[in-house]
DOLUM-588719 format. One record per atom (N, C-alpha, C): x, y, z. Coordinates in steps of 0.001 Angstrom, whole numbers, padded with zeros to 6 digits, always signed. Layout:
residues N
XYZ...
***
This chain:
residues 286
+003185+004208+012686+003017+003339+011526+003950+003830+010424+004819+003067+009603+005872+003032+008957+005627+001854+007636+005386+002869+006468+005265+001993+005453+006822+002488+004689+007820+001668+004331+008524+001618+003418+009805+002846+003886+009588+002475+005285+010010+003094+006186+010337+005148+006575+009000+005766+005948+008520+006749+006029+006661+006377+006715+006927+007471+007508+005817+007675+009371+004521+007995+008049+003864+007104+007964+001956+007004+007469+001436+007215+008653+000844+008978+008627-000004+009083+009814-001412+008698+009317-001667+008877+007931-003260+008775+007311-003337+007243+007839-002166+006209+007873-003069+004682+008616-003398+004443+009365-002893+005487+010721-002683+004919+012124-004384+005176+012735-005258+006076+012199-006104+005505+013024-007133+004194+012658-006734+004034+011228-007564+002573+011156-006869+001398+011802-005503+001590+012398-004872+000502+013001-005183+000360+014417-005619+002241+015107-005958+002477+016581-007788+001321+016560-007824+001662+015613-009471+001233+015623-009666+000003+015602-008409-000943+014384-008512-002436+014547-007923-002942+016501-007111-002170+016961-006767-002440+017978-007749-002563+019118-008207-001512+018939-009898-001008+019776-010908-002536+019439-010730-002935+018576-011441-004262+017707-011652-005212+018759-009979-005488+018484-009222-006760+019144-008705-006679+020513-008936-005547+021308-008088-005672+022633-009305-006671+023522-009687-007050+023326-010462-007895+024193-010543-009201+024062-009914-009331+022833-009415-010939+022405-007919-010933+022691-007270-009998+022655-005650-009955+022738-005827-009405+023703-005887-008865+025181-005829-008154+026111-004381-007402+026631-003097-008264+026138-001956-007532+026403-001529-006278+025346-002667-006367+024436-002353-004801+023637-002135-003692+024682-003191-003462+026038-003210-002269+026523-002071-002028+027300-001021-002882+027270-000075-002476+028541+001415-002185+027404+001114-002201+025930+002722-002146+025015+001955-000707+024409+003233-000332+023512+002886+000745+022430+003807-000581+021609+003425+000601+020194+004075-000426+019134+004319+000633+018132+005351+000294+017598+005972+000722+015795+005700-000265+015202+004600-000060+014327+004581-000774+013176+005468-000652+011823+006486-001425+011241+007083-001171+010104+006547-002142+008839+005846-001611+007830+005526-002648+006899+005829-001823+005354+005861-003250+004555+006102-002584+003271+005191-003452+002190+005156-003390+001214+003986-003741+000122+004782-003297-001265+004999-004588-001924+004982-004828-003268+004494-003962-004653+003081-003964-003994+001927-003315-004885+001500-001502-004304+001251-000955-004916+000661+000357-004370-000484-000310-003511-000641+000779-002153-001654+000237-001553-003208+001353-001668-004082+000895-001237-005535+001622-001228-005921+001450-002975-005313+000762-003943-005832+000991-005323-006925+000112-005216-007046-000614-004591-008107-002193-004619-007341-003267-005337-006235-003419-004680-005606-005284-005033-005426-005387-003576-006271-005327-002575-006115-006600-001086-005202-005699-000442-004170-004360-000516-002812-004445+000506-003316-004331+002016-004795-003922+001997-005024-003571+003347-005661-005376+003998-005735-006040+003335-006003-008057+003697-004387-008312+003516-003838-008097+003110-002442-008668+003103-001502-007744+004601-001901-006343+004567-001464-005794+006041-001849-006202+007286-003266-006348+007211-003944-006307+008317-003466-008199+008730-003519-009480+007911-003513-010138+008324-002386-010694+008551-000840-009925+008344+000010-010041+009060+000541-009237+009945-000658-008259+010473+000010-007754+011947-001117-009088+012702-001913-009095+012559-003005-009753+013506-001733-011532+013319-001224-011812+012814+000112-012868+012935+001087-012677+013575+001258-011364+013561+002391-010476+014228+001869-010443+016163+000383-010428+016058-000545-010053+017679-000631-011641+017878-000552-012669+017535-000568-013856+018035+000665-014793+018480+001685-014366+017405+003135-014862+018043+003075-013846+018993+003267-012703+018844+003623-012078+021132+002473-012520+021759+001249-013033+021827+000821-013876+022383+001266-015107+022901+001726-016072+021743+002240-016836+022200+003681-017301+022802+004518-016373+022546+005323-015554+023458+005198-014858+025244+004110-014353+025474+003898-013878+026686+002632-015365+027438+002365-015973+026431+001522-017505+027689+002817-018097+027722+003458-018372+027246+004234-019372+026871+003411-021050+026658+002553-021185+026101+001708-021981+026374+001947-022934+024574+001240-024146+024768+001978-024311+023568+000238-024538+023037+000710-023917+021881-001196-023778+020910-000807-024219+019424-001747-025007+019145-001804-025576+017608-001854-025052+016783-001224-025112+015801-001128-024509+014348-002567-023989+013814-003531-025039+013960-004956-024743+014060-005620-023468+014790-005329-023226+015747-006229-023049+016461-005708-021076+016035-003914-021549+016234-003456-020441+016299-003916-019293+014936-003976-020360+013639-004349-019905+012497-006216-019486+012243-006869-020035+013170-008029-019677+013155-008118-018248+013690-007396-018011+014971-007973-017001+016030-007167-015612+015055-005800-015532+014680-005468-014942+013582-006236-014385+012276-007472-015530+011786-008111-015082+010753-008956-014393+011207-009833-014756+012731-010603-013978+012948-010518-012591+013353-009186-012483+013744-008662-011189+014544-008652-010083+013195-007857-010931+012087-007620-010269+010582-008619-009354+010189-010031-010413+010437-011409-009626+009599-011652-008636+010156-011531-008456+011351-012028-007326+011984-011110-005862+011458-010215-006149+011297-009341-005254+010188-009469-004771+009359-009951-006139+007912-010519-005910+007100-010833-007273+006645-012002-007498+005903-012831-008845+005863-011888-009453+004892-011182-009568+003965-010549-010220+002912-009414-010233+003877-008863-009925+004902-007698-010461+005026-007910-011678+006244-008629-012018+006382-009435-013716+007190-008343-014939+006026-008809-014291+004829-008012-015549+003756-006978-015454+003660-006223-014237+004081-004915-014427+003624-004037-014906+004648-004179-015718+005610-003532-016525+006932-003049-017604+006280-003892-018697+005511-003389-019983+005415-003564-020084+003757-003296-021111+003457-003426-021194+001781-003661-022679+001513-003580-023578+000218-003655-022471-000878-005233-021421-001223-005879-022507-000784-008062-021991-001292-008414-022014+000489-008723-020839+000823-009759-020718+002001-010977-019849+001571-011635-020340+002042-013172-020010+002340-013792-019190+003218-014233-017905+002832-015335-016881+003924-016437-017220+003986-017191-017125+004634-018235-017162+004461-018984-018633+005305-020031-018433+006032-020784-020097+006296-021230-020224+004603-021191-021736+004403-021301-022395+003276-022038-023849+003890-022911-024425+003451-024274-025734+003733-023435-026877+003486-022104-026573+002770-021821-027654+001679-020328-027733+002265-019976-026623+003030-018916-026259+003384-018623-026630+004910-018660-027551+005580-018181-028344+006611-017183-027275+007579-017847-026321+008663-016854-025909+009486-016513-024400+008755-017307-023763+007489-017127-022417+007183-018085-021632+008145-017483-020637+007992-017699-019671+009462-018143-018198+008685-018709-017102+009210-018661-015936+008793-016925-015258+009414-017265-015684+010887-016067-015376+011488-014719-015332+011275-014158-016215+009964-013122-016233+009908-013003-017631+008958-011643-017567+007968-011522-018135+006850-011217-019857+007147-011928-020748+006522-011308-022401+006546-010962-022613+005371-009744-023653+005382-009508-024222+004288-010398-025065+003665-010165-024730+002042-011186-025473+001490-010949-026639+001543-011828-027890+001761-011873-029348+002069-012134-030019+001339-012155-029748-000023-012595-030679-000813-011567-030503-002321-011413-032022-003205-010412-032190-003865-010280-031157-005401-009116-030692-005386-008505-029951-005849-007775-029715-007121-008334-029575-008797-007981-030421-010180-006055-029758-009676-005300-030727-010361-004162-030304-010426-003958-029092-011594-004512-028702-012204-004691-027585-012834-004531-025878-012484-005357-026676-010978-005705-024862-010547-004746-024968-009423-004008-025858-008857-002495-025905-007966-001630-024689-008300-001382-024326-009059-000186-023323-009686-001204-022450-010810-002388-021805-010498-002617-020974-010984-002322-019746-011109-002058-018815-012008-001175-017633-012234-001965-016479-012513-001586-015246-011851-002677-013868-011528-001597-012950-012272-001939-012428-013650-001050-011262-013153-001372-010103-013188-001457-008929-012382-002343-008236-011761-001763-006643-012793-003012-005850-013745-002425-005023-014433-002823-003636-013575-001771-002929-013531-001843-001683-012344-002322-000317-013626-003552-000784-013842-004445+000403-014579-004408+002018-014124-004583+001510-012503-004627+002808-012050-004144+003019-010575-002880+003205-010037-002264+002942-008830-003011+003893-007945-003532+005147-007984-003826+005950-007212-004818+004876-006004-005530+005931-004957-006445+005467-004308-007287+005234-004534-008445+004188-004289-009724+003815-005166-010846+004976-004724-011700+004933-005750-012638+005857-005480-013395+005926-004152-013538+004713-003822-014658+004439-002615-013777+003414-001769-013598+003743-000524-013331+002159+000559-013824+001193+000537-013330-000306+000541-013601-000950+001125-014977-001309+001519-014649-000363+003060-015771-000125+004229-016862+000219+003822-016448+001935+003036-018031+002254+002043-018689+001425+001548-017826+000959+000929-018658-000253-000414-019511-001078+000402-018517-001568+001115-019936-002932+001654-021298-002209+002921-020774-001039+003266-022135-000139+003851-022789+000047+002708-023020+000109+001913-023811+000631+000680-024895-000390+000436-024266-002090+000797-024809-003087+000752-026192-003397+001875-026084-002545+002736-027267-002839+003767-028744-002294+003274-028724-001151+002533-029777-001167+001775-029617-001394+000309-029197-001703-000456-028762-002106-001767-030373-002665-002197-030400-002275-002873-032157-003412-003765-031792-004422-004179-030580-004682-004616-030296-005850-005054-029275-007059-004277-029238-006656-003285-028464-007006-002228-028821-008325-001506-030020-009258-001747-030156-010377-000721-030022-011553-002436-030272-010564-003616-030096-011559-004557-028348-011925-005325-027871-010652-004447-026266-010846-005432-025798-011775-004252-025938-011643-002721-025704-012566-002124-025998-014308-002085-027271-014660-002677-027663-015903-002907-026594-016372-004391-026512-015387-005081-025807-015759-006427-024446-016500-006337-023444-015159-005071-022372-015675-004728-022510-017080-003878-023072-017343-003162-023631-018616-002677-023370-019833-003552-024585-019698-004481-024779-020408-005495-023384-020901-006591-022439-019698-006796-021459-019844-007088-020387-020468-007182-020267-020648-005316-019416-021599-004768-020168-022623-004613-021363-023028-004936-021614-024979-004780-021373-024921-006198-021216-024566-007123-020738-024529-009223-019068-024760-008759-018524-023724-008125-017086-024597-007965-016691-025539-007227-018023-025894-006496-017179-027604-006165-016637-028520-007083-017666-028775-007956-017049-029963-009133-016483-029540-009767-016222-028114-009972-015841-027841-011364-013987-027675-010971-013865-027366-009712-012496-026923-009153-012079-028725-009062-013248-029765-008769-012843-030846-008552-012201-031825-009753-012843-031397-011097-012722-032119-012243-011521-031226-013383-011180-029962-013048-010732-028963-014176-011713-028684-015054-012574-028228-014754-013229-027256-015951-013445-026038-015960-012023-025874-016466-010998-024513-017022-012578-023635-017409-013241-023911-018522-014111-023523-018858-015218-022729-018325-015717-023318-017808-016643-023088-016381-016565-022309-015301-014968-022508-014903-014338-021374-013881-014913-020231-014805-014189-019900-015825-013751-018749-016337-015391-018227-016218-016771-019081-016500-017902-018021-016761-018568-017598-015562-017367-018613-014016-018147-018199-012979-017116-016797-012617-015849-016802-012822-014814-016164-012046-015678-014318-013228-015616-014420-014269-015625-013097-014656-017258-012629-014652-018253-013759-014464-019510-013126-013763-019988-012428-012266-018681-012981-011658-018985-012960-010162-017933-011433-010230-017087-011017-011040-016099-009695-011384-017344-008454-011556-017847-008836-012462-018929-007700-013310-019769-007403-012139-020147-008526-011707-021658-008957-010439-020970-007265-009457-019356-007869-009095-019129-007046-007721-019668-005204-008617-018895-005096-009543-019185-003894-010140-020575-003133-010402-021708-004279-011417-022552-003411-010961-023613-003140-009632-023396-003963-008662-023728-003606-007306-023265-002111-006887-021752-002012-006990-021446-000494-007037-021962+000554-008455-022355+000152-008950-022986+000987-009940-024444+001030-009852-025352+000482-008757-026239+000661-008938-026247+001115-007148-025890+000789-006594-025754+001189-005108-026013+003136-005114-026570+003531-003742-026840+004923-003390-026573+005366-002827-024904+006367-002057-024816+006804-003834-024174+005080-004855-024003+005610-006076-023264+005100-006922-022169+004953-007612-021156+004690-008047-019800+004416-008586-019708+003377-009427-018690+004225-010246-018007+003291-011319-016591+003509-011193-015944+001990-011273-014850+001786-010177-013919+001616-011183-014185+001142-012370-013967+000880-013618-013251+001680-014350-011839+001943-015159-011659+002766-015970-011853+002508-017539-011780+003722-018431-011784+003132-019761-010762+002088-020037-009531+002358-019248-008373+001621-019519-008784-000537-018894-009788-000226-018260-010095-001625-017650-011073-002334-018666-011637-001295-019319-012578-002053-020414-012223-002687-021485-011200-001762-022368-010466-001719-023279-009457-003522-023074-008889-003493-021788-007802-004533-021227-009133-005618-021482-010199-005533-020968-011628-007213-021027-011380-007169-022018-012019-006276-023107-012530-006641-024603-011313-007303-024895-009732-007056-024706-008729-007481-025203-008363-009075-025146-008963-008986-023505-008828-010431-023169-009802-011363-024005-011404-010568-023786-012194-011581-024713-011706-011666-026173-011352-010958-026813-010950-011150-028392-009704-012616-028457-008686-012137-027771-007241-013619-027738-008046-014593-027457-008951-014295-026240-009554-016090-026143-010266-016850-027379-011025-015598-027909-011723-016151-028821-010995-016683-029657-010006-015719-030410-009136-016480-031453-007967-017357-031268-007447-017537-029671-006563-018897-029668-006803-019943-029216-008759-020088-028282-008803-020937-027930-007975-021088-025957-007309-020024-025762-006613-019934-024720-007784-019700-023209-006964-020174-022338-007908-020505-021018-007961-018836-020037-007692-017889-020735-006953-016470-020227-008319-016208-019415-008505-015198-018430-009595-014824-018355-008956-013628-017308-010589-013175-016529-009912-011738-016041-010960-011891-014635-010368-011290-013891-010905-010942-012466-010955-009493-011915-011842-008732-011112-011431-007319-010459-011646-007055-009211-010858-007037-008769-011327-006888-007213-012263-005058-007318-012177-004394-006051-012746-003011-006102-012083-001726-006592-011777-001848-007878-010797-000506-008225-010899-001013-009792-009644-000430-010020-009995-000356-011818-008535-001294-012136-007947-001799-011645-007019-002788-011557-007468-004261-012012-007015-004785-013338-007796-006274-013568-006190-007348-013217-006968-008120-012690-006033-009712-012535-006647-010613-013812-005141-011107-014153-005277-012158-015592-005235-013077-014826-005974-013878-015324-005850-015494-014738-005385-016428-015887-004760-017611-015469-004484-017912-016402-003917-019386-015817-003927-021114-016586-002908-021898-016540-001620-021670-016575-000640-022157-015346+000803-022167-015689+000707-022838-017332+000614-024022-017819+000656-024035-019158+001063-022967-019801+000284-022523-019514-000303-021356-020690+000381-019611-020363+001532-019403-019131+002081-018534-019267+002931-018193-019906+003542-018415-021034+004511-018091-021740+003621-017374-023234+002494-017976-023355+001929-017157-024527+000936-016548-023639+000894-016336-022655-000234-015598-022031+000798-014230-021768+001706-014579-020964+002596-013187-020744+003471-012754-022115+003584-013287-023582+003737-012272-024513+002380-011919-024852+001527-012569-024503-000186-010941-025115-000378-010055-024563+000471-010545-023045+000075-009434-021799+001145-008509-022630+002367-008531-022537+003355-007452-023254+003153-006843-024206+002433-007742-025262+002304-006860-026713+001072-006048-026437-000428-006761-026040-001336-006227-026047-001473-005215-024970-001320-005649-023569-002222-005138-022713-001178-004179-021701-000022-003945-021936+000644-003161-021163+000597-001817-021793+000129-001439-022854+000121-000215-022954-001095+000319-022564-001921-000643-022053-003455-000176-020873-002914+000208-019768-002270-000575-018772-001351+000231-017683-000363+000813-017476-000714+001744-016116+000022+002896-015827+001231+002637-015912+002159+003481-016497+003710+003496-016683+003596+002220-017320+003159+001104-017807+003449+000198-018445+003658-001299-017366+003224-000750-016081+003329-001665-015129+002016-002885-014742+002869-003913-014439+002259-004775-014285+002825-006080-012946+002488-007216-012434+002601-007733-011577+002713-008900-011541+003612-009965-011809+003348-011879-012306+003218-011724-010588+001671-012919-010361+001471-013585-009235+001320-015141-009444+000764-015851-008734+000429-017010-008591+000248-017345-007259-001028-018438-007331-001218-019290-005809-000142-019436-005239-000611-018840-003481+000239-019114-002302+000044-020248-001360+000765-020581-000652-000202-021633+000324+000547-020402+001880-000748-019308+001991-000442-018527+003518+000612-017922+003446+000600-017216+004809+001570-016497+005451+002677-016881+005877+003995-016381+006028+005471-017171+006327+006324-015611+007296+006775-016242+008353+007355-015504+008912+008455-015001+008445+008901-013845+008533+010087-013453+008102+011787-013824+008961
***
């Protein structure tokens, strides 16, 4: 395994293990060896996804030599399903990162064809608003996150609060049906940064416990809540598992969103670094 083209022995056995996963869905794993060469944008292990963005383009990488050695001809569908499912077993967030722009984890009542198994596109209509929505991701703290992934969601099997943060997230996504359907900018924002806090204090109350959070991540919210308040602006904030916050924000609205990010909030992150993203629609071969 070859990140950035120096030998990562610390990855190779979570890659022996996803392999161990999947050789029974891919069965021609056992007869190749492989060099993996990959590289990443972002520091990886901080908690922004690199291990859903790795994992679900080798498991893309295990389905073209699949479809290479049937020679058989398989649908875009089918091919992109068996891919997401292969992904999760990797790591569960990288199921979504196969197809784009909005896929869905999780079985959903409301959600026609969502699976635990593996990510569907979302099926239902889409405000032109949130088409070109913009992330830009502030690198608070590049190191490795305190806790895995993996940990984290083991922590969840006895959690006390664990069958109610799950109904919440539930509940969540039937609030963004209409609201993703009509634009209400508004609304997102009190589901997207409740469902942020939600993931956090689960790990803060979980046994053991963690705070994933730095001062530098608190300091960056309050910052965000103060501009909104006083411009009226649609800004808001997201965290995946680490101390790293994503700005969200309307294309509109990036040109005064990325001078607050400059004036205000880059002297919260490390070296002064930071990340412009925006909605993808999936994976693209190189």
């Amino acid at each position: 395994m070859y990140l950035d083209g120096k030998r990562e022995k610390g990855f190779e056995p979570k890659i022996q293990k996803f392999f161990e996963r999947v050789g029974k869905y891919v069965p021609f794993l056992k007869d190749y060896k492989f060099k993996i060469e990959t590289t990443n944008s972002f520091p990886h292990s901080s908690g922004i996804a690199s291990s859903a963005s790795g994992m679900s383009a080798l498991a893309l990488c295990l389905l073209s030599i699949e479809k290479q050695l049937i020679s058989e001809k398989i649908s875009e569908e089918f091919f992109n399903k068996k891919a997401s499912f292969l992904a999760r077993l990797g790591s569960g967030s990288a199921c979504r990162s196969i197809d784009g722009p909005l896929i869905v984890w999780g079985e959903h009542q409301k959600i026609e064809g969502s699976s635990n198994l593996f990510g569907t596109k979302y099926p239902f209509e889409v405000h032109y608003v949130f088409k070109n929505y913009q992330d830009t991701i502030l690198l608070v703290d590049k190191g490795e996150k305190q806790v895995s992934s993996t940990v984290g969601h083991n922590l969840m099997h006895e959690h006390p609060f664990a069958e109610q943060r799950f109904q919440q997230a539930n509940n969540n996504l039937s609030k963004l049906i209409p609201v993703l359907k009509v634009g209400d900018i508004s609304e997102f924002i009190k589901i997207v940064e409740s469902e942020a806090l939600s993931l956090h204090a689960m790990m803060m109350t979980s046994m053991p416990y963690f705070i994933l959070m730095k001062p530098n991540t608190l300091e960056i919210i309050n910052k965000i809540w103060s501009f909104r308040k006083e411009t009226k602006s649609n800004v808001c904030f997201t965290l995946d598992a680490g101390a790293n916050v994503h700005v969200l924000y309307p294309k509109a609205e990036k040109e005064a969103v990325s001078a607050f990010i400059k004036a205000e909030l880059k002297p919260f992150c490390k070296n002064g670094e930071y990340i412009h993203d925006q909605t993808g629609n999936g994976a693209t071969p190189l």
